[in-house]
N, C-alpha and C positions, 0 to 999 in steps of 0.2 A: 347400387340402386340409384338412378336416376332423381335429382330433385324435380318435387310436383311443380305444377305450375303456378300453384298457392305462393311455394318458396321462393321459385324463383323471382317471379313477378316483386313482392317483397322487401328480396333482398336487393334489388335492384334498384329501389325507393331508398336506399341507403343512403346515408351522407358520403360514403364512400364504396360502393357497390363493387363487390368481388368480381371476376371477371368471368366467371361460369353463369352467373346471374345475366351479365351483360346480352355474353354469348347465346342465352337460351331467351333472348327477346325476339326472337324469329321463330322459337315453333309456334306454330297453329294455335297450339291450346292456350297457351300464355298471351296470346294476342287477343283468341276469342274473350277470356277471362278478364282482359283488360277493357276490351270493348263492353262488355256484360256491365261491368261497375262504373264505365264512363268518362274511363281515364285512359285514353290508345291517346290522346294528343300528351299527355305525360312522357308514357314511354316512349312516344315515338320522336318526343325533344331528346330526352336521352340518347335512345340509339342515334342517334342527327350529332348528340355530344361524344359519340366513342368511337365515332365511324360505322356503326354500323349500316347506317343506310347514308348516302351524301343529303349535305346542306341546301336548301331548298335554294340558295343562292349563287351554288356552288355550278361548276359544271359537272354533268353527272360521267364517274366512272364509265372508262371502257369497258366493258361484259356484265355493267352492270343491271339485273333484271327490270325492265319496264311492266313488265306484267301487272296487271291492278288486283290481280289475283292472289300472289304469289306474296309472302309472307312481308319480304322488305317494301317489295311497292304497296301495298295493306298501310302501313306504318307511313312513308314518306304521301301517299293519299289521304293520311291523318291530320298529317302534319299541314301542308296544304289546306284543306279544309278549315282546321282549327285558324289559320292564320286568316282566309278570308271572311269565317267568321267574325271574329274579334276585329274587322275594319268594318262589317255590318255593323256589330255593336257599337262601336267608335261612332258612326256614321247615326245611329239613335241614338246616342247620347246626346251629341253635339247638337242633334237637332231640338231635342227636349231641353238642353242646357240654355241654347239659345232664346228659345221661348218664356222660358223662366226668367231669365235674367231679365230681357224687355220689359215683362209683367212685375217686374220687381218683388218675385217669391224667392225667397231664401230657400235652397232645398242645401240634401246628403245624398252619393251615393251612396248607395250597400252593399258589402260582400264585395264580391269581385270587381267593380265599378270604383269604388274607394280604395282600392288598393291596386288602381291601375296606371298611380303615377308615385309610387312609393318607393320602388326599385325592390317590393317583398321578392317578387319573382326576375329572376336574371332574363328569363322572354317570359313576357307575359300572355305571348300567343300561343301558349302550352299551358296556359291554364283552363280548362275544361270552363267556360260559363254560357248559359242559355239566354239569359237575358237581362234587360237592363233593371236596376231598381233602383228608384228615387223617394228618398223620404221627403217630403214637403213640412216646411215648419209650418204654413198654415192649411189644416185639412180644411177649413170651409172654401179654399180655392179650387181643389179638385175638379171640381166640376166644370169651370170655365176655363181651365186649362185643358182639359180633355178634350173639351169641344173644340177650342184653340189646334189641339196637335189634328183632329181629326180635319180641320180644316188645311191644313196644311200634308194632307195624305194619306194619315192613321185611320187604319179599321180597327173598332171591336172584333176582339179573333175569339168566334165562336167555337176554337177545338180546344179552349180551356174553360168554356162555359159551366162544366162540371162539375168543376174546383168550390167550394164554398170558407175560401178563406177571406175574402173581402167580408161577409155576414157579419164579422166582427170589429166592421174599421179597418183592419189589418191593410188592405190594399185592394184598389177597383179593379174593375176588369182590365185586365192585361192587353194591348193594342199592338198591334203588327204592321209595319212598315210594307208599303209594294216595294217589292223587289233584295227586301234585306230579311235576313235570318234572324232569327230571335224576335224576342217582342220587349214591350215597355212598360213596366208595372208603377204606377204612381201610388206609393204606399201613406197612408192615413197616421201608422205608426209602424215601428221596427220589428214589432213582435205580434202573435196573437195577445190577445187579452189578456188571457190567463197568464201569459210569461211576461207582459207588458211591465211591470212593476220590477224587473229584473237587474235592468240596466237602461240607462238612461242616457241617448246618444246626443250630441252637441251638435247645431245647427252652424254652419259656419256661415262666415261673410261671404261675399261672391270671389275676394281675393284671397282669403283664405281655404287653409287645407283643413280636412275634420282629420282629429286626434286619432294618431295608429291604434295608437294601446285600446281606445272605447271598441274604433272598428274592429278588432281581436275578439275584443269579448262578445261582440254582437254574432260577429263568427263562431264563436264559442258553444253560446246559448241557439243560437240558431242548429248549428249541426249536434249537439247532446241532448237538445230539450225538445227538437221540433215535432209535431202533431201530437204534443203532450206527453210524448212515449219518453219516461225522466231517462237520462242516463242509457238511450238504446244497447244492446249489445250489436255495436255493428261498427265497422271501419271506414268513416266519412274521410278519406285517402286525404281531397282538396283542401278540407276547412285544416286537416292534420298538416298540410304541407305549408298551407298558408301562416300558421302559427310555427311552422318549425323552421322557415324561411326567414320569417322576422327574427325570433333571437338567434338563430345564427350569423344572420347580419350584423346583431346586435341594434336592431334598428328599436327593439323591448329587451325588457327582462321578464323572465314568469315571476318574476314577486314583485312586478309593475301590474300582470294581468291578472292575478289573482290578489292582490290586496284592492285593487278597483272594485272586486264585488262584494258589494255590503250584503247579499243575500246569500243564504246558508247554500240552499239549494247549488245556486248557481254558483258558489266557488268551491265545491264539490265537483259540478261539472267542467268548471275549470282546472281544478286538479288531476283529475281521470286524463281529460283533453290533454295535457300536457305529457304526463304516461305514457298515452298512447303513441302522441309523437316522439318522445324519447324512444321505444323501440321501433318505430317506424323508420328510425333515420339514425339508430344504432350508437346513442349519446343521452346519459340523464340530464332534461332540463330542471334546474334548480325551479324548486316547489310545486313537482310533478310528484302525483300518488304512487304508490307499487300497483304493479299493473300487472305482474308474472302472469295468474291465471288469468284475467279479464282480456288478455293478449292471445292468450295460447285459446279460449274458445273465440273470440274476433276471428284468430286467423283461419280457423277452421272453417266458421260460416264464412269469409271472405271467400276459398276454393267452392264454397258451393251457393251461388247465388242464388237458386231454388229456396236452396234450406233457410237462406236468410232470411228472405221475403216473405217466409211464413213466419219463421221468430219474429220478426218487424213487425208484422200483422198481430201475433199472440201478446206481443208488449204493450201495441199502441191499444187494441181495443176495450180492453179489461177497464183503462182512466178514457176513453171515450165514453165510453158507456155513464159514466157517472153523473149526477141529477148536474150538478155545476158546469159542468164542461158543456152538457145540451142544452141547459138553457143558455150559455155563453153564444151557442150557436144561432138558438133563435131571437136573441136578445128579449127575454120573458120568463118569466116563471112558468113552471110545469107541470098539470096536474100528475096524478096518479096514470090515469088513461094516456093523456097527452106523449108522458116520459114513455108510458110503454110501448106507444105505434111510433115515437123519436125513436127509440132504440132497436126497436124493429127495423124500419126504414134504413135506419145507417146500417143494421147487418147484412141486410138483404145487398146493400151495394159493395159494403167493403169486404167480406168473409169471402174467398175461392171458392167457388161452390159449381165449376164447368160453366160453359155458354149458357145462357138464359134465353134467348130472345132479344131481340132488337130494343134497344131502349125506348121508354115511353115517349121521352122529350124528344126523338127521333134524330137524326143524324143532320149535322150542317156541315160544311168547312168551305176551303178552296182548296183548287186540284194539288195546288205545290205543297197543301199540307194534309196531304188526305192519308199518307201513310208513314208510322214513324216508327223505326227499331231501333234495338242499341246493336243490331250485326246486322247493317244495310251492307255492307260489303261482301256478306258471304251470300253462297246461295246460286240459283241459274241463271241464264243468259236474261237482259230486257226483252219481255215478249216486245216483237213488231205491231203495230196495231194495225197498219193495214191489212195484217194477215189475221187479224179476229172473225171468226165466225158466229153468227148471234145463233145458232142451233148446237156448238159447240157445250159441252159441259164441262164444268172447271168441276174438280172434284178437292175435300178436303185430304192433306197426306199425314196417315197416321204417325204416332209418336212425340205429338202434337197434345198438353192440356191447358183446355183456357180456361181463364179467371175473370170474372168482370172484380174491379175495383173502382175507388172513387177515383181515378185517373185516366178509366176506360176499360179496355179490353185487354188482358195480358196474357199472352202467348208463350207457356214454358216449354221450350225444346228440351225431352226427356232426356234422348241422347249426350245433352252435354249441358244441362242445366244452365240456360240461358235463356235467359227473358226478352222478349219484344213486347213493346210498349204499340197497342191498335189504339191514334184516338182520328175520332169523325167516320167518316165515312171507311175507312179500312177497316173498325172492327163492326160497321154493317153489312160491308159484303162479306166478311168472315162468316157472318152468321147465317147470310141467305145459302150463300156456296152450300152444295148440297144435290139435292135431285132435279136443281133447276138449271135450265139452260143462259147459255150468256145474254143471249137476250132478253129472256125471263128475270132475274137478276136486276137487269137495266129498268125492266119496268115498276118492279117493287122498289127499287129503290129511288125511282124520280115519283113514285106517289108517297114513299112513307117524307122523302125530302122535301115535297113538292115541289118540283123543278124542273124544268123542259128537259123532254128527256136527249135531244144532243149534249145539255151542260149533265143528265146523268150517266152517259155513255163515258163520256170522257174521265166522270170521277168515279164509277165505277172501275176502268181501264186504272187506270191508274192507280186504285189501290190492288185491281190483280195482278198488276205487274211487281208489287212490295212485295202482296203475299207469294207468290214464285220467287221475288229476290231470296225469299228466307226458307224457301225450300216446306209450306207450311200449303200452300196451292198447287196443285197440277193441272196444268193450265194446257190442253190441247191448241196444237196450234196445225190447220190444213196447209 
């Protein structure tokens, strides 16, 4: 019997990955499953380290497949991406760094940002990161710097307008670079509120570097503790590799990262965090918890991304819901009534409960970010758009269940348990698609956007071309 693709994938994240594991990084499923959790620029470093697919620097073998289709070109299209991403990111840092330092603001970066000149990772362009995040040592500047980066290019990006983690300090609206990937988050503090008190990160000089071991544990509490959900049952792969990277460099020790926190909580989640990476990468790190069963169901939800995202959702809501955590939200006390239409509200958005309708606050974005999945590579041909017909109907393809969540719109492909992520205008045409015609479509949605409708032709076009990439639209074409 063949190992799943759970296993494989897995053991492949070893410190030492068996050669059957290697080997089975080219079927379909183990690629799809890798894209679903956000880690294809991982494996696809790896296969790049054992030959499986050549070096993006390299000259490409003779007979070797070009196909963008085709499992190994999937993987070295990963690979690629990942690396011009991370010179976008590079590209708004520097530019945010720049401005800071003029301004004479002491900032940090966070998460993957801080640990992008540390040597944690042997390529850093195989580390899975979205975007940039800067802690400021003084939040009352926030604001004049913002306006500072907007003058110098930055948009407020209304397709995480959604998000209500800033409400508590945490961090302002997110900004987007013309023409670079990712965005730039100027954080108030390191943590929400409630985990605020946790750990306490150091502001450095402009010449100096901020401390590995704090950046670990921000890591830590960030991926065990985040949306309140204590200790999730779930496999946070990056933040696991990021910790299992450093002590095997020996660049920490785990009883450097766990005697740093003075809080109960959190050096429990630090302990777990350390467990997990011990059998992630198939070595006990010294003052790591036993982790036998808390491993063996991870790795189960890990094979099924579906199942996960409901357990994710059954953990986090239960301490959402609670009187502290919503007033934390609206920064106020709450009456009786007040807590009850809060808790209403947040279920109605965060619970899977099918399409609802087109959201109240209505759809905004730009075309390059109007549709986002985590399996943009699988799927039909780019529709042509000179070949759109506005009497055409695009129709929905069953096997297909959606979710609205507080991140948008979420597309589970039944057949193979895997999530696409609709935000802005993708999961608006999602929702119009139906008995209406293309043109039809264009209309409703340049009045719910209100927007001339050539700039809604276009953003509508372009998120049917997503929803076709993922095989989720049938899109006629004359």
């Amino acid at each position: 019997m063949s190992p799943s693709p759970g296993t494989v994938l897995l053991a492949a994240l070893r410190r030492e990955p068996p050669r059957w594991a290697i080997d089975g990084l080219t079927q379909p499923r183990v690629i799809e499953l890798a894209d679903a959790h956000g880690i294809l620029p991982v494996v696809a470093e790896i296969a790049s380290r054992f030959g499986v697919i050549p070096d993006l620097d390299a000259a490409t073998p003779l007979g070797f497949s070009q196909d963008g289709l085709s499992p190994a070109g999937v993987l070295l299209a990963a690979r690629r991406q990942s690396r011009d991403r991370h010179a976008d990111l590079d590209a708004i840092r520097d530019v945010a760094g720049r401005e800071l330092r003029k301004r004479g603001v002491l900032f940090r970066h966070l998460k993957g940002g801080a640990l992008r000149s540390t040597g944690v990772w042997a390529d850093f362009s195989a580390r899975p990161t979205r975007d940039v995040d800067i802690l400021l040592g003084d939040r009352t500047r926030i604001d004049s710097i913002e306006s500072a980066l907007i003058a110098l290019g930055f948009e407020r990006s209304d397709e995480v307008a959604t998000s209500r983690a800033w409400e508590d300090d945490h961090h302002d609206l997110p900004l987007i670079f013309e023409g670079r990937a990712g965005s730039l988050e100027l954080h108030a503090a390191a943590l929400a509120q409630r985990h605020r008190s946790r750990i306490e990160l150091d502001i450095p000089g402009f010449d100096d570097e901020p401390d590995l071991a704090t950046t670990l544990r921000h890591v830590i509490i960030h991926a065990q503790l985040q949306d309140d959900a204590l200790l999730q049952w779930r496999l946070p792969i990056v933040a696991l590799l990021d910790v299992a990277f450093a002590l095997e460099s020996e660049l920490v020790t785990g009883e450097q990262l766990i005697a740093g926190f003075t809080d109960r909580v959190a050096r429990r989640a630090g302990r777990i965090h350390l467990g997990l990476a011990s059998r992630l990468r198939g070595s006990r790190f010294p003052g790591s918890a036993p982790s036998a069963i808390r491993w063996w169901i991870d790795a189960r939800l890990f094979e099924r991304p579906r199942l996960a995202y409901l357990v994710r959702e059954a953990v986090f809501v239960p301490r959402a819901l609670s009187r502290s955590v919503m007033q934390a939200r609206f920064g106020h006390e709450l009456g009786v009534a007040a807590l009850a239409r809060a808790r209403f509200d947040f279920l109605r958005e965060r619970i899977p409960r099918g399409a609802r309708g087109v959201p109240r606050s209505g759809p905004s974005g730009r075309a390059d970010h109007a549709g986002q999945t985590e399996r943009s590579w699988m799927g039909a041909k780019r529709v042509n758009q000179e070949t759109w017909q506005e009497s055409s109907t695009p129709t929905r393809v069953d096997g297909f269940e959606a979710a609205w969540s507080a991140s948008g719109l979420v597309l589970i492909d039944l057949s193979t348990d895997v999530l696409h992520h609709l935000n802005g205008p993708a999961a608006v045409v999602y929702d119009l698609v139906g008995d209406r015609t293309a043109g039809q479509i264009c209309d409703a949605y340049a009045t719910l956007a209100e927007v001339p409708r050539e700039e809604a032709w276009e953003l509508v076009g372009t998120a049917l071309n997503e929803l076709t990439q993922i095989k989720a639209v049938a899109w006629p074409v004359s």
